[in-house]
N, C-alpha and C positions, 0 to 999 in steps of 0.2 A: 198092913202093907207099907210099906216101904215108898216114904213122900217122892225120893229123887225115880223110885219106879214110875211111882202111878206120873210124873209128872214125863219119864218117857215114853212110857205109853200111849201117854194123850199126845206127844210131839211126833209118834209117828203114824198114828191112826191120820192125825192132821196134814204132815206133808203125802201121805197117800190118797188121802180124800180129794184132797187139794188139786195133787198131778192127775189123779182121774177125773174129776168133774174136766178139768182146764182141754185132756187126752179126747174125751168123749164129749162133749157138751161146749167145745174151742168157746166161740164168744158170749156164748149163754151161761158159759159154765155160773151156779151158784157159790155163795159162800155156804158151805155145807155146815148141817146140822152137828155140833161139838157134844152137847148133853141135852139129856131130856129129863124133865124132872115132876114128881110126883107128890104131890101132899100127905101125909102122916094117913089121911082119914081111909085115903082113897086102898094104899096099901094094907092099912089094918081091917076094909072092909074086904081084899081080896084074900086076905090071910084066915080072917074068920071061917070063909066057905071051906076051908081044908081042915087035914086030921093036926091034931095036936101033934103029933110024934113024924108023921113024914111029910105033911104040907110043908109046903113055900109056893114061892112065885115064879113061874118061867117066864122069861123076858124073851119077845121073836124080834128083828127087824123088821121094817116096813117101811116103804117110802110112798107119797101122797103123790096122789095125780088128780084130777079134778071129779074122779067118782066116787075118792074116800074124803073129799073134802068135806061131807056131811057129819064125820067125827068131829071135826073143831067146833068148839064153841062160838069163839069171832072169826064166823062166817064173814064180816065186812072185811076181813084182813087173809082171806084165804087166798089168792094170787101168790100170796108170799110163801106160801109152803109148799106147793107144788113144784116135787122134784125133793124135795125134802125129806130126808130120812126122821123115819120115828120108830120109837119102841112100844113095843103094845103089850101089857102085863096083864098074865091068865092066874087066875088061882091054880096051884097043881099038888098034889100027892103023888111023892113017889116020881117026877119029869113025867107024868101024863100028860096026856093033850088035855086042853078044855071039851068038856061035853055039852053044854048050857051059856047063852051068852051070857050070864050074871057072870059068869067067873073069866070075862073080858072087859081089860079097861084098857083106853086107850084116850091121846086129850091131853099127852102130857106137856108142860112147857117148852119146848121145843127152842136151845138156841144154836145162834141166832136164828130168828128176830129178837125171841122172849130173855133174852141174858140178865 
């Protein structure tokens, strides 16, 4: 891809994120979540549960509220994520849904806060 793309891309995901938190959420609005990021291990252990030939990974949205805060690891830092958009990565064949939670992961670095 194309550096001056991805780098408008992320400039207009950002001034949109930005105009709706501020539209919807006026003085609470957050700094919203820009990337979420994932560890080598975590992705090659969700790659594994798929076929060699049509596996990957399907990435959903999701945003935290204080009944999915039990996915985060630092539980003492969770205030900060609620409201916060995240990505939740399934193992898949073929754009499947997940059938089994092993081929759900979710946890990933989240910035801000984690940048």
């Amino acid at each position: 891809m194309d550096f001056k793309i991805f780098e408008r891309l992320k400039q207009n995901y950002n001034r949109f994120i930005r105009e709706a938190e501020e539209a919807i959420n006026k003085e609470t609005a957050r700094d919203q979540t820009r990337s979420v990021w994932f560890d080598r291990h975590t992705i090659e252990k969700l790659l594994a549960q798929t076929d060699p030939k049509t596996g990957g990974v399907k990435i959903y949205l999701g945003m935290y509220d204080k009944e999915t805060l039990s996915e985060r690891e630092d539980q003492e830092r969770g205030e900060a994520y609620i409201g916060k958009l995240t990505l939740v990565l399934t193992a898949s064949n073929e754009n499947e849904d997940p059938n089994q939670e092993t081929m759900i992961v979710n946890g990933g670095k989240v910035c801000p806060p984690d940048c």
